[in-house]
C-alpha positions as CSV (number, residue, x, y, z in Angstrom):
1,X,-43.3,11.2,-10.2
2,X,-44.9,13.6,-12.3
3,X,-42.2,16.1,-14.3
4,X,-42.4,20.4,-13.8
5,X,-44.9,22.1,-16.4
6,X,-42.7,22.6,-19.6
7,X,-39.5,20.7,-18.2
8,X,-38.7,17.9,-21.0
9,X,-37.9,14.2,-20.1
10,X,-34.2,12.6,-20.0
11,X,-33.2,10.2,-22.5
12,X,-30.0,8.4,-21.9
13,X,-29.1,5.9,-24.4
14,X,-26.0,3.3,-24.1
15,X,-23.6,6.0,-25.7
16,X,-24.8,8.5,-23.2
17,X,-24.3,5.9,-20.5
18,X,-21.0,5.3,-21.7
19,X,-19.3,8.4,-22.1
20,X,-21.1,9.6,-18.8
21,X,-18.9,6.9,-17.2
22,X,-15.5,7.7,-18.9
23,X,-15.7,11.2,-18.8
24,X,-16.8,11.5,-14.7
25,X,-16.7,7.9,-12.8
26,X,-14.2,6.3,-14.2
27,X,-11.6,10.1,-13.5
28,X,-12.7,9.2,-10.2
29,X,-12.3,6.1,-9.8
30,X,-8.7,6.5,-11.5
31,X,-7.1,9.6,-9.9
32,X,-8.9,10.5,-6.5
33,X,-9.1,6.3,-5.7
34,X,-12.2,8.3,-3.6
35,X,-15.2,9.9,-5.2
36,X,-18.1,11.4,-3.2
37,X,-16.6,11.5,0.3
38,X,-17.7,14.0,3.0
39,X,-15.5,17.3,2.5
40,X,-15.6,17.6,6.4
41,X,-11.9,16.8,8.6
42,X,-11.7,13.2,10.0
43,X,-12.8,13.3,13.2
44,X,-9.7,11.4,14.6
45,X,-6.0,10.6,13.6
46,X,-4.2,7.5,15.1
47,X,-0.7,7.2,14.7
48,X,0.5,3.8,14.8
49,X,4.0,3.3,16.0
50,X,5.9,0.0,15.7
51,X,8.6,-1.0,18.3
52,X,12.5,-0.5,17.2
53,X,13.4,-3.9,15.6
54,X,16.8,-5.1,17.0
55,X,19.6,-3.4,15.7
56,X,17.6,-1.0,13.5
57,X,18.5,2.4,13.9
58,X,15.1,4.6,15.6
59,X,14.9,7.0,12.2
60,X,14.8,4.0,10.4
61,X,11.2,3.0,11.7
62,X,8.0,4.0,9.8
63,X,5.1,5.7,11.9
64,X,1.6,5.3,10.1
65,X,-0.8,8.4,10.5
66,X,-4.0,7.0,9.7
67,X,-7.4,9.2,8.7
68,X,-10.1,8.9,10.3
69,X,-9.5,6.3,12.7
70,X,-12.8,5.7,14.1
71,X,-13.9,3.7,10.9
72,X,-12.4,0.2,11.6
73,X,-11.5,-0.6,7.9
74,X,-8.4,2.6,8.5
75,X,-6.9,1.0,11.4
76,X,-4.0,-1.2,10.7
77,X,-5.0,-4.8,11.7
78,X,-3.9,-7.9,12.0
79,X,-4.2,-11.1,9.9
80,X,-6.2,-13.4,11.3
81,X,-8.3,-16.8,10.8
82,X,-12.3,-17.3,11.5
83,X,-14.0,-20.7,10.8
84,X,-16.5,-20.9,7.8
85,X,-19.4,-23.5,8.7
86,X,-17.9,-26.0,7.2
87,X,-15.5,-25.7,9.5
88,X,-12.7,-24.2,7.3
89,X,-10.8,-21.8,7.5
90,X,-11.9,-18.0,6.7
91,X,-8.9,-15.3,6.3
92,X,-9.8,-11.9,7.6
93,X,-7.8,-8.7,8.9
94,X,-8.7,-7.8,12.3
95,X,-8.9,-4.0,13.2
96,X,-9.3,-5.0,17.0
97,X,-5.4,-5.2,17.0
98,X,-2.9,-3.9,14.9
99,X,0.4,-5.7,13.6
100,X,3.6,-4.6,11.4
101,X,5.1,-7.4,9.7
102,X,9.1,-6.8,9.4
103,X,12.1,-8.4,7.6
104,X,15.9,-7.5,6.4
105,X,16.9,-8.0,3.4
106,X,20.2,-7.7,1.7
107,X,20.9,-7.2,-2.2
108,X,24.5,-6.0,-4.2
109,X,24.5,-4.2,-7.5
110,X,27.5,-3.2,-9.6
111,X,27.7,0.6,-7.3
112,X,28.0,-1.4,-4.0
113,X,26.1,-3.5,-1.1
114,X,22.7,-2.2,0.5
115,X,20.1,-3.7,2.9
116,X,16.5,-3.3,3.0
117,X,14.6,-3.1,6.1
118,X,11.1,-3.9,5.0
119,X,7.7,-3.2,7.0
120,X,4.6,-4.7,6.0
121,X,0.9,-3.8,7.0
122,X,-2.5,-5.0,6.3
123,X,-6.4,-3.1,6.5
124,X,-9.3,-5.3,7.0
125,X,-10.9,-3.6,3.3
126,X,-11.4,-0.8,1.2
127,X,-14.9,0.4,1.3
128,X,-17.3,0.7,-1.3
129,X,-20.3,2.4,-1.5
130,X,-22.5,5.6,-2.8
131,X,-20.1,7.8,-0.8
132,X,-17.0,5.8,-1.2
133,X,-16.1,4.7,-5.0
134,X,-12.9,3.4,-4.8
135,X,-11.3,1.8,-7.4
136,X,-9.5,-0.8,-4.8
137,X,-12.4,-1.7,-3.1
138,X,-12.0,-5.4,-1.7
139,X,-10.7,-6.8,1.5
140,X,-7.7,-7.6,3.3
141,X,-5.0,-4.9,1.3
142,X,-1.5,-4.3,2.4
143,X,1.1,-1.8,1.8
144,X,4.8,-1.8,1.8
145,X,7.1,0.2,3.1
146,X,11.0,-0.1,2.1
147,X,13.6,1.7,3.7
148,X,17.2,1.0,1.6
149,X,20.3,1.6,3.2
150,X,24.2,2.0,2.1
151,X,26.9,0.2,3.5
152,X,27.7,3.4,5.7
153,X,24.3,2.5,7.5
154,X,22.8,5.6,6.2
155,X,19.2,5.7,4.3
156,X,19.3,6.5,0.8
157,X,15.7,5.5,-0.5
158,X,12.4,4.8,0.5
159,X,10.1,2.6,-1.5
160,X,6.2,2.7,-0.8
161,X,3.9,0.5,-2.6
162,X,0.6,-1.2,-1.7
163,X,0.8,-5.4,-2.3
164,X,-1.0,-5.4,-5.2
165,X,1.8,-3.3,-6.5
166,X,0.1,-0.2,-7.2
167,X,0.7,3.3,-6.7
168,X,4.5,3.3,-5.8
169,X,6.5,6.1,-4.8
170,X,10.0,6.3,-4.6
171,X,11.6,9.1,-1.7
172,X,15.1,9.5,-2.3
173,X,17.5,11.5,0.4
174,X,20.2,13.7,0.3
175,X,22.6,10.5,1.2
176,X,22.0,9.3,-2.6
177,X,24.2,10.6,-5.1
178,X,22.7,12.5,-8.1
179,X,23.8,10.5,-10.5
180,X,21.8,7.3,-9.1
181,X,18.5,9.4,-9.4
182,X,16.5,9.2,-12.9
183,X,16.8,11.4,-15.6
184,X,14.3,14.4,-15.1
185,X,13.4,13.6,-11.5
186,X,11.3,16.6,-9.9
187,X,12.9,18.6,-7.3
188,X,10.0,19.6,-4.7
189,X,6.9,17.3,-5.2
190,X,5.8,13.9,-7.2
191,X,2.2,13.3,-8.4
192,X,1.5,9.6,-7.6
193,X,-2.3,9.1,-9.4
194,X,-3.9,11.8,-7.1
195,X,-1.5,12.8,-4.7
196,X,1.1,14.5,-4.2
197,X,4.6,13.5,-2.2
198,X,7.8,14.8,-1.7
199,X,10.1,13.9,-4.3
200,X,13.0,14.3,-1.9
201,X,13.4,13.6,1.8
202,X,15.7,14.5,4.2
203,X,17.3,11.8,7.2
204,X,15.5,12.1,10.6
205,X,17.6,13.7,12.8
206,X,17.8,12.6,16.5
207,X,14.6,11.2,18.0
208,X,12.8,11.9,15.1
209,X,10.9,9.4,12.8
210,X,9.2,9.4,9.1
211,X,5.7,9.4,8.9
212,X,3.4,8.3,6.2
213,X,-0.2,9.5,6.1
214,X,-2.8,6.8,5.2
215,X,-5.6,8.5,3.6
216,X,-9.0,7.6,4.5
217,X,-10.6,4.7,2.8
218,X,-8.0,4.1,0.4
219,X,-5.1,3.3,2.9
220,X,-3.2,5.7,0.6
221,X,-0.3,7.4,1.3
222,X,-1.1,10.8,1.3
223,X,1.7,12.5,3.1
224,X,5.2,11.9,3.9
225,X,7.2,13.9,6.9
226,X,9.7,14.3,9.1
227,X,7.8,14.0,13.1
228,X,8.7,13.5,16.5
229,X,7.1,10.7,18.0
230,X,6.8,12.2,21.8
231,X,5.3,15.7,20.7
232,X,2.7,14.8,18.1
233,X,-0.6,16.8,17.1
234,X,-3.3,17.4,20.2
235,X,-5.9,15.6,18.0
236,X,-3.8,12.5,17.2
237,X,-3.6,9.7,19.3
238,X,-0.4,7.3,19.8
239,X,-0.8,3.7,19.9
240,X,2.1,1.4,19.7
241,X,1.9,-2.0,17.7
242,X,2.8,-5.1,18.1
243,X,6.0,-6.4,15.6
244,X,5.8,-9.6,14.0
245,X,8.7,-11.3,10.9
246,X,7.1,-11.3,7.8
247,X,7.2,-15.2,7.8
248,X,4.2,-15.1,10.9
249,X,2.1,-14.3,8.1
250,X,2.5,-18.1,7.4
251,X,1.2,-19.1,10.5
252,X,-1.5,-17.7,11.4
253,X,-3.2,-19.3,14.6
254,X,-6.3,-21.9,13.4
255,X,-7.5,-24.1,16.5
256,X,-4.6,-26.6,17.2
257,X,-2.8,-26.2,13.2
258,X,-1.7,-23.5,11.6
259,X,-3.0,-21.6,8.4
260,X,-1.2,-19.2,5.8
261,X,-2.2,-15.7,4.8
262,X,-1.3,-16.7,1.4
263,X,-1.8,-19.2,-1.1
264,X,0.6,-21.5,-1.2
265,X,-0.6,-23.9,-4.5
266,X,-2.7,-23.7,-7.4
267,X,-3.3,-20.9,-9.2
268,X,-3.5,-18.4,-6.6
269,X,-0.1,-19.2,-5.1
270,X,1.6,-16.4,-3.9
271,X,-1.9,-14.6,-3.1
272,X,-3.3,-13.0,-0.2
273,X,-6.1,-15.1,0.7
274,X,-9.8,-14.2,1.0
275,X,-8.8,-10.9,-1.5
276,X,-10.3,-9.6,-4.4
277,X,-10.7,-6.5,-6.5
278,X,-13.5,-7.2,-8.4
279,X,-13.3,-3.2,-9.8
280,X,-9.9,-3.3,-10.9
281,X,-10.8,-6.9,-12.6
282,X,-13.3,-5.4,-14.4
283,X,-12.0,-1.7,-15.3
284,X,-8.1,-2.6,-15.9
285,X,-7.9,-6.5,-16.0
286,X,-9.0,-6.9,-19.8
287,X,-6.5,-3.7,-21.2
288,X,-3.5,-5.4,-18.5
289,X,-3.5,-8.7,-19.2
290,X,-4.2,-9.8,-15.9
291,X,-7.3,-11.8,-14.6
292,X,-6.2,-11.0,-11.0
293,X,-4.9,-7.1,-11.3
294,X,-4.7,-5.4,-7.7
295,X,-4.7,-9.0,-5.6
296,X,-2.5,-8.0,-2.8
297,X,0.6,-10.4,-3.4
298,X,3.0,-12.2,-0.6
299,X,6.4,-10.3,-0.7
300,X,9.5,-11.9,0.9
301,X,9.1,-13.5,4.6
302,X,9.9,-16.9,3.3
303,X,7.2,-16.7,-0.3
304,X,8.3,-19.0,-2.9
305,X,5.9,-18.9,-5.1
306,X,6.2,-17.6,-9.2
307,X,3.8,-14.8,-8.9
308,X,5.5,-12.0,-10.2
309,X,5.0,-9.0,-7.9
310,X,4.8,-6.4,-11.3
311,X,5.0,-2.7,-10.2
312,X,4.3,-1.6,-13.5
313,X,0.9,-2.3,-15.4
314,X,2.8,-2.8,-18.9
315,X,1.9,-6.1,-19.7
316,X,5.4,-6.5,-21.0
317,X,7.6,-5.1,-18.3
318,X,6.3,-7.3,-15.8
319,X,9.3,-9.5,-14.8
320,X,11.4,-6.3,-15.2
321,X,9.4,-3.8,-12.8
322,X,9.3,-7.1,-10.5
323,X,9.9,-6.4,-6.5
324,X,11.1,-9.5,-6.1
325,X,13.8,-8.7,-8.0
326,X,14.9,-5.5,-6.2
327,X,18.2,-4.7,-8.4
328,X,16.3,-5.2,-11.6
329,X,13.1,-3.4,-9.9
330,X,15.3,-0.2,-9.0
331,X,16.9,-0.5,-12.9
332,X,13.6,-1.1,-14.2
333,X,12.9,2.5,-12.5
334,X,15.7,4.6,-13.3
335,X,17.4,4.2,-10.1
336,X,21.1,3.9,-10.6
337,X,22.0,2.1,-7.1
């Protein structure tokens, strides 16, 4: 292509190249987890609403709110198997029909007893393309939602994080006491790498539930608020899931056998199969230590495996900011429960 009269041509070098990259893609990689997508509204919002587990209290149920829902790689899914040609078997995350994965959990500190009622979903990937650079593009991610609970019954923190570990967000309500909370906590919102959440939420009153906001592409959560489940939005569409225990993920359908999510030996144990984050490998994996950074990780539901599920990318504080270890976890954080 022939260049304008007078216009000069454009020399890029390997420095140019470079600090092109750190100074724009990589900001957008980082912070926005999106970069290049249209600026029009989603065209549709599906809220996905799991039954009431026995014996859990209605508030005490997470409702997703998911962008975009006419892209298949939003809607929550459910793990399943497909056969390779060899015969073997393939792990995928089918958007046909969606799933949430739940368990209780019980744990004692020095301040008292709690239980966590822990709900687990899975996305068949995050894109990536010219209009969708995100840094956790790969397949078959998952995010966590905790709800923790006093021995009165009553909610006193909500834990969000996806299973890679990443991008965690702690909602505390007015049922904790201020001097569990960290030192300098904000009082109206929280910046978690790109968006912004309360930093306080209040208990659902009757009939109502929490809902969390799953961006589009990125399966973040984008939004946190108080809704009721029987008057929502015109535009957004109910749809109720179906509720499995965390340990189904261990057995997922295969012909006549059975097949696991996870790893479960080698090197990979404790890994979601079929997952990758070839992005975060490259862009965070040297500087953290961590040949697999952002693999979505196995979390409770019967896992047994030594991968530590690290919230916190400081090479060193890795057992200590480790889920699996909720007392510690919360310690590791500030949280004086």
């Amino acid at each position: 292509m022939m260049r304008p009269s007078g216009s000069q041509p454009l020399h890029l070098n390997l420095r140019d190249l470079a600090r092109l990259f750190v100074c724009f893609l990589l900001p957008a990689l980082f912070l926005n987890g999106c970069a290049g997508t249209s600026s029009l509204p989603p065209s549709k919002t599906t809220a996905f609403s799991p039954p009431v587990p026995t014996g859990v209290d209605t508030g005490h149920v997470p409702i997703f709110v998911v962008e975009n829902s006419e892209q298949p790689y939003n809607l929550i899914g459910t793990p399943a198997t497909q056969r390779n040609p060899d015969g073997s078997p393939f792990i995928v995350v089918d958007p046909v029909a969606a799933t949430v994965y739940y368990e209780r959990d019980s744990f004692t500190t020095d301040q008292g007893r709690y239980r966590n009622e822990i709900y687990r979903i899975h996305h068949e990937r995050v894109p990536f393309g010219w209009g969708a650079l995100n840094l956790t593009a790969g397949t078959n991610p998952g995010l966590l939602v905790i709800y923790t609970l006093n021995e009165a019954d009553t909610v006193v923190l909500i834990t969000t994080v996806h299973t890679c570990g990443c991008y965690l967000a702690f909602l505390p309500t007015p049922a904790l006491p201020e001097d569990a909370y960290p030192a300098d906590w904000p009082q109206d919102r929280q910046w978690i790498y790109g968006h912004t959440l309360p930093s306080r939420m209040e208990l659902p009153e009757q009939g109502r539930q929490i809902a969390f906001t799953l961006a589009d592409q990125t399966h973040r959560v984008s939004e946190v608020s108080l809704i009721d489940p029987d008057n929502l939005p015109p535009a957004t569409e109910r749809v109720q899931t179906d509720l499995a225990p965390l340990s189904a993920l261990y057995r997922l359908p295969f012909g006549e056998t059975i097949v696991s999510f996870f790893e479960t030996d080698g090197p990979r144990s404790g890994y979601v199969k079929n997952n990758s984050k070839p992005l975060e490998r490259l862009l965070i994996g040297w500087w953290a230590l961590d040949f697999r950074v952002g693999e979505d990780k196995a979390y409770r539901g019967g896992d047994s495996s030594e991968t530590i599920f690290y919230t916190s990318l400081k090479f060193w504080a890795r057992e200590e900011s480790d889920l699996k270890d909720f007392p510690r976890f919360l310690a590791y954080w500030g949280w004086n429960l």
